[in-house]
KOLLUMTOR-668318 format. One record per atom (N, C-alpha, C, CB): y, x, z; residue in one letter. Coordinates in steps of 0.1 Angstrom, whole numbers, plus 5000, padded with zeros to 4 digits. Glycine has a CB too. Layout:
<atoms>
YXZa/...
</atoms>
This chain:
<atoms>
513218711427x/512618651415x/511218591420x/512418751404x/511018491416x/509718361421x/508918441413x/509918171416x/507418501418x/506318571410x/505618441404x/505218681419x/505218441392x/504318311383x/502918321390x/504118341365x/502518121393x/501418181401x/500018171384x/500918041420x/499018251384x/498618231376x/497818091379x/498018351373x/497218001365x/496317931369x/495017921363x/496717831371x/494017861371x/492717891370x/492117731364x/492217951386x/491017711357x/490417651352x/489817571364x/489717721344x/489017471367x/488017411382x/486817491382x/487517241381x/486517541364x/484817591367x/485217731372x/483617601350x/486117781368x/486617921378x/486617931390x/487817961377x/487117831395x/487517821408x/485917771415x/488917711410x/484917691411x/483717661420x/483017791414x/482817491419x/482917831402x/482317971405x/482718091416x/482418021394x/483418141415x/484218211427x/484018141441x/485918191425x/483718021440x/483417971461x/482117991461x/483817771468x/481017971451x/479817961450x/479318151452x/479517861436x/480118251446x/479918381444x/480218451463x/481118441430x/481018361468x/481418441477x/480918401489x/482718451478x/480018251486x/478818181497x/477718281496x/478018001494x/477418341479x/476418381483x/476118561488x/475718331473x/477418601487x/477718721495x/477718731507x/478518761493x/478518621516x/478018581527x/477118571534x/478118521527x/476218511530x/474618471533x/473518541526x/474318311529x/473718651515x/472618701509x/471718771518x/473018801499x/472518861530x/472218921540x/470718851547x/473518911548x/471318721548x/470318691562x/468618601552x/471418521578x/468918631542x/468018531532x/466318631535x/468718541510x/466718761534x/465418791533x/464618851544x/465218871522x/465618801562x/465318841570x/464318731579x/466418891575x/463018741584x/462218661591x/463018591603x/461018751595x/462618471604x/462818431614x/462318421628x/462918351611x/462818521642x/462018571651x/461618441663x/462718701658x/459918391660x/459818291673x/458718331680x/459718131670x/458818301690x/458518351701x/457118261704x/459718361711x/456218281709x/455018131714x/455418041718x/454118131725x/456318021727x/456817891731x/457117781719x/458017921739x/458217851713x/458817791702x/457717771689x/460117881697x/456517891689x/455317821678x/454817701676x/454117861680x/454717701696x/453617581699x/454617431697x/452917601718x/455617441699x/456317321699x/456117291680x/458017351707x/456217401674x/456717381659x/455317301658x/457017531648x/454017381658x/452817321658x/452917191660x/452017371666x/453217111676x/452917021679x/453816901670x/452817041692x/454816941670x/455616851662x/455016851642x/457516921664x/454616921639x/454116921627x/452616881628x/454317051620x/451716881635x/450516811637x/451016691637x/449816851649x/451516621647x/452016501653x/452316401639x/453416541664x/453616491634x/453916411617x/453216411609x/454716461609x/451916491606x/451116491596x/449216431595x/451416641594x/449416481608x/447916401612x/447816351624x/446516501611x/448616291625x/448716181643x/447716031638x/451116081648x/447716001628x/447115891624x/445215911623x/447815861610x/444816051624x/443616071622x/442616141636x/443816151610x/444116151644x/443516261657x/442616181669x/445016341667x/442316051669x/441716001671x/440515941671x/442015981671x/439716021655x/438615991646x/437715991658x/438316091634x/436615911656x/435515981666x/434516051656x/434615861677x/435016181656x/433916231642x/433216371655x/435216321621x/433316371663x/433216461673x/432416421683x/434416481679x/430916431684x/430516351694x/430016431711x/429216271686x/430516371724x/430816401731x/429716501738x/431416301737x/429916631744x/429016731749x/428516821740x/427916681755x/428616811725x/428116911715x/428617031717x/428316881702x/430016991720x/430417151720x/431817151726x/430517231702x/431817211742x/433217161751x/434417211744x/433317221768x/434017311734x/435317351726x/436317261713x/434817481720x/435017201711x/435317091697x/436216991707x/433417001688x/435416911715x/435616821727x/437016831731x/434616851739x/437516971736x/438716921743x/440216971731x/438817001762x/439216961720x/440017021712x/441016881703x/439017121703x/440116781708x/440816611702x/442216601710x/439516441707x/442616651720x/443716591727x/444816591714x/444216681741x/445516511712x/446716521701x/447416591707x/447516391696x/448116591719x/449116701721x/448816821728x/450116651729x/447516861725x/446816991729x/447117111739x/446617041721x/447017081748x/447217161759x/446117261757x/447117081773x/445317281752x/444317391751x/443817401734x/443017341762x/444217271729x/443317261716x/444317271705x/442517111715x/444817191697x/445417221685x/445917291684x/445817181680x/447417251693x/448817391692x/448217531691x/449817401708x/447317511701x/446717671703x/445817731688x/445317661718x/445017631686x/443917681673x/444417591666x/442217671674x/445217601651x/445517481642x/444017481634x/447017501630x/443617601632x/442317621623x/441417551626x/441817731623x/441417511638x/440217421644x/440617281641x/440017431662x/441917241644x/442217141640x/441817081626x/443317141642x/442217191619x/441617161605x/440617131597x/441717231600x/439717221609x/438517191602x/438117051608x/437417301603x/438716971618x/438316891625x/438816751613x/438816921641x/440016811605x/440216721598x/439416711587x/441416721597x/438716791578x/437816831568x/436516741572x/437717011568x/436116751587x/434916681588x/435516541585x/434116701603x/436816481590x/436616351589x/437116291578x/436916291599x/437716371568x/437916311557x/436216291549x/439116391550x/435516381552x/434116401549x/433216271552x/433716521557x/433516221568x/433016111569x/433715951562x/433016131583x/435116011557x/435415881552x/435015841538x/436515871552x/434715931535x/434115981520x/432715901518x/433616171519x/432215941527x/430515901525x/430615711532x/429216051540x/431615671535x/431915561541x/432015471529x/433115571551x/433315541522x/432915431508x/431815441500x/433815451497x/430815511503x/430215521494x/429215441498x/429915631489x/429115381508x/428515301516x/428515131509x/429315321530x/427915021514x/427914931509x/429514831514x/426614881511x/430414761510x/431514741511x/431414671528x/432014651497x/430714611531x/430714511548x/430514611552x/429714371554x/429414731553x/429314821563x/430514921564x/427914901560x/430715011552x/431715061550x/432815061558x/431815021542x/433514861559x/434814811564x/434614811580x/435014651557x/433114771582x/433314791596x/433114971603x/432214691601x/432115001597x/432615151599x/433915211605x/432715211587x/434815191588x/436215251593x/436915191605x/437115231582x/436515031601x/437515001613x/437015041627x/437714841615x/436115061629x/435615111641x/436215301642x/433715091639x/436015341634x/436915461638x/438115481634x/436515561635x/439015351630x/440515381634x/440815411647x/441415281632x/442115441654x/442715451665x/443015351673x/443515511662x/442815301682x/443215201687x/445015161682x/442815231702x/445715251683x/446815191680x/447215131663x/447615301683x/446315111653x/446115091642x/445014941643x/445615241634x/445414841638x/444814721638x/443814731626x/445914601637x/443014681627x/442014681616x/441614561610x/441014741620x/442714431613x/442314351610x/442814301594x/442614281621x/443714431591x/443714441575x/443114511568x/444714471571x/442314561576x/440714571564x/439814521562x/439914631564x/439514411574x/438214271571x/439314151566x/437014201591x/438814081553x/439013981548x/438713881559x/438313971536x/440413831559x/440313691573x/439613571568x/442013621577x/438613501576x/438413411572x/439113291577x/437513411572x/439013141569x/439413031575x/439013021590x/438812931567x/440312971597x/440112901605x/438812791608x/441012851604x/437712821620x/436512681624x/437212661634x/434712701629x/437012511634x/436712461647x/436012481657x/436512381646x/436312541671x/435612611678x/434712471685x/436412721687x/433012511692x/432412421691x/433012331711x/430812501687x/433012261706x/433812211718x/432112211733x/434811991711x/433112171745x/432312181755x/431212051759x/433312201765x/430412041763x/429811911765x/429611861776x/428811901761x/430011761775x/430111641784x/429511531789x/430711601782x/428911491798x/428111371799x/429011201791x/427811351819x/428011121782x/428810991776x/429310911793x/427510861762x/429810821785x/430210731796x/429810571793x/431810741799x/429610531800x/428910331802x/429510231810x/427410301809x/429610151807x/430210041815x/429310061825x/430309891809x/430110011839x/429810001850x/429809891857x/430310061855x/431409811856x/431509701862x/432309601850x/432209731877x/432009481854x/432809381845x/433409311856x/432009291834x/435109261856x/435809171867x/436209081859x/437009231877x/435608981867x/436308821862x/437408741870x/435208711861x/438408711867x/439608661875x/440908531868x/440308821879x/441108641858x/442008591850x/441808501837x/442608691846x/442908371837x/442508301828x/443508341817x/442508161832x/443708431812x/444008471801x/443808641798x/445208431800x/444308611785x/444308791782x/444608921789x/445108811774x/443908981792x/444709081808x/445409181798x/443309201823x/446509171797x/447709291788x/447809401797x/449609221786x/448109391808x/448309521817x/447909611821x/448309521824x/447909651830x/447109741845x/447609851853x/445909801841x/447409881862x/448410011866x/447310041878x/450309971872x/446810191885x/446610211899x/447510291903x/445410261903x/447510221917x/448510231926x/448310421935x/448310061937x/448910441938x/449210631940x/448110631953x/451310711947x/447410551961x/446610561970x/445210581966x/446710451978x/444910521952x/443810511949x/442810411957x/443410631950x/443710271962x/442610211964x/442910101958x/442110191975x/443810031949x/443409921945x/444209981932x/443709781954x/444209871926x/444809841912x/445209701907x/444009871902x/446309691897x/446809601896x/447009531878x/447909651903x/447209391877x/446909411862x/447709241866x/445009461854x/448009241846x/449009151845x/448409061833x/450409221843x/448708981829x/448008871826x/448608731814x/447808831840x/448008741802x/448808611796x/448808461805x/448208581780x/447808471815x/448408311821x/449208341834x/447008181827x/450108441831x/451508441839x/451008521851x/452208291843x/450608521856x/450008631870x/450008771869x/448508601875x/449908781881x/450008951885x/448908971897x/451909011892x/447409031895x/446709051905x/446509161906x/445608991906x/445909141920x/446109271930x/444209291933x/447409211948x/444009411928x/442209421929x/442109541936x/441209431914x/440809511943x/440209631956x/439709701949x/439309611968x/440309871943x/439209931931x/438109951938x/439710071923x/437409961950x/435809991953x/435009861952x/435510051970x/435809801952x/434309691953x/434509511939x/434209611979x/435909581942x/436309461918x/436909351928x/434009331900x/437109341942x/437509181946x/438909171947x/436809131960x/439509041944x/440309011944x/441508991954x/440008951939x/442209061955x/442909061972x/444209021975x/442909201979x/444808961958x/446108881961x/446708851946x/447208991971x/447508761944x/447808691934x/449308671936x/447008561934x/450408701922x/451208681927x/451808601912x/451708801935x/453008541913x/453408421907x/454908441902x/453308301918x/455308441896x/457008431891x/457308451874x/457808571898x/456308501870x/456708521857x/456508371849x/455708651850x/457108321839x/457108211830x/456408211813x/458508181829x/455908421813x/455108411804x/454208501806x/455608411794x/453708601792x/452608661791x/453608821802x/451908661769x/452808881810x/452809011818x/452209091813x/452309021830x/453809191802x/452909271797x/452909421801x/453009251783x/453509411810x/453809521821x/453609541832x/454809541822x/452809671837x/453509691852x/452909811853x/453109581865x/453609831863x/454110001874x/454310011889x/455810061871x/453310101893x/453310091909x/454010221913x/451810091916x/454910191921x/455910331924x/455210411929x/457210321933x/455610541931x/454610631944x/455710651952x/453810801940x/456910651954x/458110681959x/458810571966x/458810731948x/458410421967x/458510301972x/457310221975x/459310221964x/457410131984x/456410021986x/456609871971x/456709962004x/457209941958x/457409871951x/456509821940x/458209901949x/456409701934x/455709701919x/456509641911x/454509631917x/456909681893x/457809661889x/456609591880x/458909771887x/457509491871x/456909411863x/457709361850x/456509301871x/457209341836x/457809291829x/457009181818x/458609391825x/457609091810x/456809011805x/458008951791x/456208881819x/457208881785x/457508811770x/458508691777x/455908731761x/459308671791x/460208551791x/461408671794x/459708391804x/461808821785x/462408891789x/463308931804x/462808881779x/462308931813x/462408931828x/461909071830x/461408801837x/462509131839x/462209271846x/462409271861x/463209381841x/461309271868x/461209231882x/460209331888x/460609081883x/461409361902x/461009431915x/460109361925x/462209461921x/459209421929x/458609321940x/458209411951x/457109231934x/458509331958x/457909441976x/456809391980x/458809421993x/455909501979x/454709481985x/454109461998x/454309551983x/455509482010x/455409412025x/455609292026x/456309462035x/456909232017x/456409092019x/456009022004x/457709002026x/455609101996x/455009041983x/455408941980x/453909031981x/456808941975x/457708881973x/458708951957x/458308881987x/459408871951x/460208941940x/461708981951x/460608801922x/461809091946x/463209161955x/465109181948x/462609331957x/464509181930x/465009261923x/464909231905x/464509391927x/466109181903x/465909161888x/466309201881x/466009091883x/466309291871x/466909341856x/467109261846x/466109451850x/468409271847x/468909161836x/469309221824x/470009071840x/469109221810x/469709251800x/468909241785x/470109381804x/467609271785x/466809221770x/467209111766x/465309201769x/467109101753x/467408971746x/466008901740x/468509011734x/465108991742x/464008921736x/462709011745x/464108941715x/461408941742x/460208971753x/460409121753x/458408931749x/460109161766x/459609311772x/458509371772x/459709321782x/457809471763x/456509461765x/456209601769x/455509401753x/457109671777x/456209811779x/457109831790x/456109951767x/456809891802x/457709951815x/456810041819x/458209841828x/458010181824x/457310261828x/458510341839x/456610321816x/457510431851x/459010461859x/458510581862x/459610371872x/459810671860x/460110811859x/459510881873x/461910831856x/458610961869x/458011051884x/458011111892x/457611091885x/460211161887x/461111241898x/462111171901x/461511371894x/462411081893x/464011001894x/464010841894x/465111041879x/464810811907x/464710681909x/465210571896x/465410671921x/464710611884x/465010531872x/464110431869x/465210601861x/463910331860x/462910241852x/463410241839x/462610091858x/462210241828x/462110251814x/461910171810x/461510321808x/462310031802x/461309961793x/461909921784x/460609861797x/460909901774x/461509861759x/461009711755x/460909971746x/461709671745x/461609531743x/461309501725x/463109461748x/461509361720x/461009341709x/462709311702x/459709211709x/463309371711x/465009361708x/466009481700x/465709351723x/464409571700x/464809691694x/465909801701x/465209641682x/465209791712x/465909871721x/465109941739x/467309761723x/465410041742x/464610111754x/465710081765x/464210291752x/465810031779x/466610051784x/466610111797x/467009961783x/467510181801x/466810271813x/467810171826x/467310501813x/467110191835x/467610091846x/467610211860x/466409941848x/469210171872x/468710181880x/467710161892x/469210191880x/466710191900x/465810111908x/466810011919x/464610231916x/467910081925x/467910081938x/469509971932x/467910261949x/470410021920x/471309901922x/471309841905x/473009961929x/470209831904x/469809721890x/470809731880x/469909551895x/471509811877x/472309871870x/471909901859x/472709971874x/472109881851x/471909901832x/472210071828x/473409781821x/471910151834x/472510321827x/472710381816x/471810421829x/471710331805x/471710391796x/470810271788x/471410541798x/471710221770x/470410191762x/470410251752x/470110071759x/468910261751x/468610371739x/468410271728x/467210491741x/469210311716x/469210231704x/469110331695x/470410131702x/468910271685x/468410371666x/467310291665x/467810591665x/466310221671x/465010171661x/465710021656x/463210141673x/464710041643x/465009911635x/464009781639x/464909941620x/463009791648x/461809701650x/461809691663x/460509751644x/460809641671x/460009631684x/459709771687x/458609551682x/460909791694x/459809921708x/458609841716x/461109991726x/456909931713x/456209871720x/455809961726x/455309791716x/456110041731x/455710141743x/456310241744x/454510191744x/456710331758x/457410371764x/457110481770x/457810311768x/457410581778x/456810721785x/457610791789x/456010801777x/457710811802x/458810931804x/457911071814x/460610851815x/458111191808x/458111301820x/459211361823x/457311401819x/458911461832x/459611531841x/460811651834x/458411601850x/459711721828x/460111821823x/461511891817x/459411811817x/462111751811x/463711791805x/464111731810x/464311791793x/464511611816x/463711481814x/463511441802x/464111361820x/462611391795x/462411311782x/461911141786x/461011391773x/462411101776x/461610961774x/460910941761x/462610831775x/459710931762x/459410871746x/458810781741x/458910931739x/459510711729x/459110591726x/458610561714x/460010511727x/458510461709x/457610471696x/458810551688x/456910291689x/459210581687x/460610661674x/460410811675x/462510631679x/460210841694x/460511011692x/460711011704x/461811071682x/461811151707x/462311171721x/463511171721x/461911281726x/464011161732x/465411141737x/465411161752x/466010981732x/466911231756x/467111221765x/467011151780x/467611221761x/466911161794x/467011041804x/468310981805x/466611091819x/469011061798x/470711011797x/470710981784x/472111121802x/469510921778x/470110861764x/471010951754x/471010721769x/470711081757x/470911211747x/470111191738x/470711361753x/470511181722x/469211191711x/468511331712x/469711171694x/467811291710x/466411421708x/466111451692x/464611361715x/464511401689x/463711411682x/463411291677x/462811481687x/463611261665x/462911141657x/461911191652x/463711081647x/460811141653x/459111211647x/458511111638x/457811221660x/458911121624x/459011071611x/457411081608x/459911161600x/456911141614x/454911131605x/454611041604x/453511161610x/454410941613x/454010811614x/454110751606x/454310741621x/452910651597x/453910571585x/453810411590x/453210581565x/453010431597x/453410311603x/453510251621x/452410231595x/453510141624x/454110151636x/453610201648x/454610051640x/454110261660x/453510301669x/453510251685x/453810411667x/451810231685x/451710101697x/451410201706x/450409961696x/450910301708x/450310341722x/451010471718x/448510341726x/451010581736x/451610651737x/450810721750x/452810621737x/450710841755x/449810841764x/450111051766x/448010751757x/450711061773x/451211171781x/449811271783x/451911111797x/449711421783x/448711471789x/449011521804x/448211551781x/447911491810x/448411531829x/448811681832x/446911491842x/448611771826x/448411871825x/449411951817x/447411881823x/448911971806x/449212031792x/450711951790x/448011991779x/451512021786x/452512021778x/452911951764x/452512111777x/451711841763x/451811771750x/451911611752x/450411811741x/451411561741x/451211401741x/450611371728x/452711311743x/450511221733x/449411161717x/450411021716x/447111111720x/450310981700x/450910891694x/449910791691x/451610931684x/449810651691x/448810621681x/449210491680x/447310641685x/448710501660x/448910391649x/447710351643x/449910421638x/448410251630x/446810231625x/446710311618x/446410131618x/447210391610x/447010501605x/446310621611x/448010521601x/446310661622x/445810781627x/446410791641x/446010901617x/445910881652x/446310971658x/446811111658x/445810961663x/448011121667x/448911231662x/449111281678x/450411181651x/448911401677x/449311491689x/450311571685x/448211561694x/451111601693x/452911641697x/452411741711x/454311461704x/453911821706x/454111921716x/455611901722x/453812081709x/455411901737x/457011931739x/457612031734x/457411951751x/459212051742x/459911991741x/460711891730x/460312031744x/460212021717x/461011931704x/460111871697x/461812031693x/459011811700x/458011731693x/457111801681x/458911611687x/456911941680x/456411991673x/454611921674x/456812121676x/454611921655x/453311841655x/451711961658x/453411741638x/451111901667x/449511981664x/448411951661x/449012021670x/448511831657x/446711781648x/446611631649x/445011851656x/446211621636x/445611471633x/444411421639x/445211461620x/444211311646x/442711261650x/442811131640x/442311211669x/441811141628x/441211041625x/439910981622x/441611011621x/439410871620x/438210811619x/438210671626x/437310911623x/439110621629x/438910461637x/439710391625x/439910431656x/439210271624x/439610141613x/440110031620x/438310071605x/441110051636x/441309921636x/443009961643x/439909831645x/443609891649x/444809901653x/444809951663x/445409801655x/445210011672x/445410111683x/446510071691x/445710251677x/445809981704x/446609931711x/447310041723x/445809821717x/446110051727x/446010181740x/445510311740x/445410151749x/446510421745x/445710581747x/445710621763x/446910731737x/444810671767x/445110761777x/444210901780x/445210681789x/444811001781x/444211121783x/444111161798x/444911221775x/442811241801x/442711271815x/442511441812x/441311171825x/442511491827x/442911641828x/441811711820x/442811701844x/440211621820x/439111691815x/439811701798x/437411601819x/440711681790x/440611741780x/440011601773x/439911881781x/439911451782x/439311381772x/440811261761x/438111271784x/440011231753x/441411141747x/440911011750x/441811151728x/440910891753x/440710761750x/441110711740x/441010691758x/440910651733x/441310541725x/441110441717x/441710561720x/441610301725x/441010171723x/442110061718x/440310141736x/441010021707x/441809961697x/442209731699x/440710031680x/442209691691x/442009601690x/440609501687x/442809611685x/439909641681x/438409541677x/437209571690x/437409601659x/438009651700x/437109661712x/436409761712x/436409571714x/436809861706x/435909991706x/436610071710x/435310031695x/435710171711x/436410281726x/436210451718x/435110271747x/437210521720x/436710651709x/436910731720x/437610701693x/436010851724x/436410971729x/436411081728x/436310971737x/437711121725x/438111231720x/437511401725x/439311201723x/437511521719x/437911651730x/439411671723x/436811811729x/440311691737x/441711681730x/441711841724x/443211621741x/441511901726x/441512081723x/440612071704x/440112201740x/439312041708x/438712061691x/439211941679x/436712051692x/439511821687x/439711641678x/438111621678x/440611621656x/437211691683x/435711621678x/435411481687x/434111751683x/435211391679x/434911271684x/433411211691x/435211191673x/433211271704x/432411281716x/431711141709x/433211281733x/432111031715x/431510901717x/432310801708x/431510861734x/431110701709x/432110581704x/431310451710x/432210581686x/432110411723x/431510261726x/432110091719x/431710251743x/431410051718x/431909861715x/431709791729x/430709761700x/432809781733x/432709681748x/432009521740x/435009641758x/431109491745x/430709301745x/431109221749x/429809261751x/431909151739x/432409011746x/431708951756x/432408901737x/432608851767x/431608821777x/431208701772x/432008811792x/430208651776x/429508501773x/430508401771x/428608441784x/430608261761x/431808221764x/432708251750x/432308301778x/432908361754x/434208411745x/433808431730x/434808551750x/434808431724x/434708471708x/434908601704x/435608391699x/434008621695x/433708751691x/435208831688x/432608751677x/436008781680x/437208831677x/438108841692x/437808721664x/437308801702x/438208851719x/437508941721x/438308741735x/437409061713x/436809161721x/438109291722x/435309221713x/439009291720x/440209361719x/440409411729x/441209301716x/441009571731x/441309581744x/442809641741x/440309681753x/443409571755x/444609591756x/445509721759x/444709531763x/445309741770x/445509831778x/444409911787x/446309791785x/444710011788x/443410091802x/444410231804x/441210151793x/443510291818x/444210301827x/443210441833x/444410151835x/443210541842x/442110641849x/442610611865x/442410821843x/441410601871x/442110601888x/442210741886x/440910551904x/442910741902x/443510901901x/442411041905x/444910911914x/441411011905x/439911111905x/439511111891x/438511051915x/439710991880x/439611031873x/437911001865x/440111131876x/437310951879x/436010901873x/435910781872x/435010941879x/436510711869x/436810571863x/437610491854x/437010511870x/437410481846x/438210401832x/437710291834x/437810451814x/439610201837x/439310111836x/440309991826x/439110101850x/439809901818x/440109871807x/440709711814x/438809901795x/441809671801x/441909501805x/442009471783x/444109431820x/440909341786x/440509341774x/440909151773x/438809411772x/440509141763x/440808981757x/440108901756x/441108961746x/438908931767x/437908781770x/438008781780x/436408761767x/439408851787x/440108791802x/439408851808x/440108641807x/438508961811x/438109051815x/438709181824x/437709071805x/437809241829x/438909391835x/437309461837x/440209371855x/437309541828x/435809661828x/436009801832x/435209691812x/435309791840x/435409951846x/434110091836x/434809921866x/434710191834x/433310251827x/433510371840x/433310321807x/432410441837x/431910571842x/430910691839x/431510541851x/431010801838x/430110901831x/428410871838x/430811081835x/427810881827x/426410871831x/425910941839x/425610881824x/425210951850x/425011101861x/423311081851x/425111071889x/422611041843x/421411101842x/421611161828x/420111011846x/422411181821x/422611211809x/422511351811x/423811151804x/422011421804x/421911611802x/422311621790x/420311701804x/422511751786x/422211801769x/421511791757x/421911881769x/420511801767x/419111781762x/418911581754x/418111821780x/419311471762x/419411371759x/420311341751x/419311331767x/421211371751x/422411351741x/423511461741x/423211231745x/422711521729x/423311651723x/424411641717x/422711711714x/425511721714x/426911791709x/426211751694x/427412001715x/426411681690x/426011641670x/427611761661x/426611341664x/427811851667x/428911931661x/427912011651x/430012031672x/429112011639x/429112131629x/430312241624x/428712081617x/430212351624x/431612411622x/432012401610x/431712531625x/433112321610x/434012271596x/435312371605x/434412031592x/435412371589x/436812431584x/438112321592x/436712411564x/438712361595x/440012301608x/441012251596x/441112461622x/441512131596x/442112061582x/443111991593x/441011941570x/444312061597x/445312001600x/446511981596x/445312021606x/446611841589x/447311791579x/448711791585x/446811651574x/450111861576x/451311811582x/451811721587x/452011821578x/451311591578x/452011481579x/450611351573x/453611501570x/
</atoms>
């Protein structure tokens, strides 16, 4: 016969498991737990550590008063806390004491107070109210002055380039020529002939005995400088060429046209490689470095293989000059609207330069951190590229002769030392400047004030 099992309620049944846990365990409830020093000190240090690790650093303790107080700061106390908590304690009593009397202090003293006795591992820079961003006061520099004026050319000098030796330079010309000048002494040391219009290009290789050239009768021409002669023609714009430039590790050439298009060329078999298309207007200047390779043109960046990049939308209106830094990892844009400085690789923007009112033909930056930039009404701005404080501002002088509205400069250029800016301007001119050697501090002082840093997105 099957015995009936009885059954039980649920509150029966957790009473009964709960009655028989605590018969189990009643035993050990009211027996001490035996630890030994070892195990004290660890308990100590781990309960110090959690509870006042943030304060064991106070300097409320000042050094030699008392070698017991003194070596009693170590947080993980080899002699001090673990051993004496009571000391600890009171050590904490003084400095809540000192924090006490801290607020009661005036609010700037107070803030620096505390921050001064946080722990080094605790920043304190969320207890002083941050202020705005200044412009830090930039470095000073001797101005710069014309030096030399070169007369040669019967037209507008659009060009210019120096050559990787540093002794001459070269410049190109609306009455069709291409001269060749001795940069020490401005004289003229060769003339060369082939173009059918305005030369609004050129580039001296460092990597050949070559000079590349381009002009408004959409012609792209190689020339050898042993027998100074044309070697080499690029055929393919449909309309004038006004910017060439050639890559500083790869036997390529860059130039853009009014065809709305950049085209990269081989040097050695005149080969068409790559054209960069997307602009709706006149590419008027061009730039390539090393780095990814990039090219950049008035639109943005892109690839040396004509990979899209970066389209750099700020600009609202068009962009004539472009100008690489030798150094630094950046570059400058410049319109009539303003100057805009970029960061590689992805064109990230870093500050507005403005204050010029005229068109912005030409930029070029040198290692010292300077900006150039020279417009169409002949005036010259120089920059610090680090603060945007605008150093100088010269007006080149038409030469005798000429009309005031030919004071425009075209292009300009740095020999490779760097102490010579040299300009090609529109009273057919070629001006060399240079830093004043009697200029001091004292004579022409840094006119800076610290303003507030206003660097606009867009």
């Amino acid at each position: 016969m099957v015995e009936e099992v009885q059954k039980h309620s649920v509150h029966t049944l957790v009473f009964r498991s709960l009655k028989r846990t605590h018969d189990m365990f009643v035993a050990d409830h009211a027996k001490s737990i035996a630890m030994d020093d070892k195990s004290h000190k660890l308990k100590m240090d781990a309960k110090l550590r959690a509870d006042y690790f943030a304060v064991l650093h106070m300097p409320v303790i000042k050094e030699g008063k008392d070698k017991a107080l003194h070596n009693a700061t170590d947080p993980y106390g080899h002699d001090g806390f673990s051993t004496n908590p009571g000391m600890y304690l009171l050590i904490k009593c003084i400095a809540l004491t000192a924090e006490t009397q801290i607020q009661k202090m005036p609010s700037d003293i107070g803030v620096q107070s505390l921050a001064l006795a946080l722990p080094p591992s605790q920043s304190s820079s969320s207890l002083i109210a941050k202020k705005a961003p200044t412009m830090p006061k930039p470095q000073w520099h001797p101005p710069w002055k014309l030096y030399r004026v070169i007369s040669g050319h019967l037209g507008w000098v659009r060009s210019i380039a120096v050559e990787p030796g540093n002794q001459w330079f070269v410049t190109g010309s609306a009455d069709r020529t291409i001269k060749i000048w001795d940069l020490a002494s401005g004289k003229l040391k060769l003339s060369l002939t082939g173009h059918i219009s305005t030369v609004r290009g050129v580039a001296v290789s460092s990597r050949s005995p070559y000079l590349f050239s381009c002009g408004e009768d959409k012609q792209v021409k190689c020339w050898d400088l042993e027998y100074n002669k044309v070697i080499r023609h690029y055929h393919g714009h449909l309309s004038a060429v006004y910017d060439i430039d050639l890559h500083p590790t790869i036997d390529v050439l860059v130039t853009c046209s009014r065809d709305s298009t950049a085209r990269v060329w081989d040097v050695r078999t005149k080969a068409n490689v790559h054209t960069l298309s997307g602009h709706t207007n006149t590419v008027a200047t061009v730039r390539c470095q090393s780095a990814e390779p990039q090219i950049i043109t008035g639109k943005g960046l892109c690839n040396i293989l004509g990979k899209p990049g970066v389209t750099l939308t700020n600009h609202k209106k068009s962009v004539r000059a472009l100008a690489l830094h030798p150094r630094l990892y950046t570059f400058a844009s410049g319109s009539p609207d303003n100057i805009k400085q970029w960061k590689f690789p992805d064109g990230s923007f870093i500050q507005n330069l403005s204050g010029h009112n005229a068109i912005i033909n030409t930029l070029v930056v040198s290692t010292f951190l300077f900006l150039f930039i020279l417009a169409d009404n002949g005036t010259i701005h120089l920059w610090d590229w680090r603060t945007g404080y605008n150093y100088q501002k010269i007006h080149a002088a038409v030469q005798p002769g000429s009309l005031d509205s030919e004071s425009g400069i075209f292009a300009c250029v740095f020999d490779h030392s760097e102490s010579r800016l040299i300009t090609a301007e529109a009273d057919k001119t070629i001006k060399v400047y240079k830093e004043d050697d009697t200029a001091t501090e004292e004579t022409h002082p840094v006119s800076w004030k610290p303003e507030i840093m206003k660097r606009k997105r867009f």
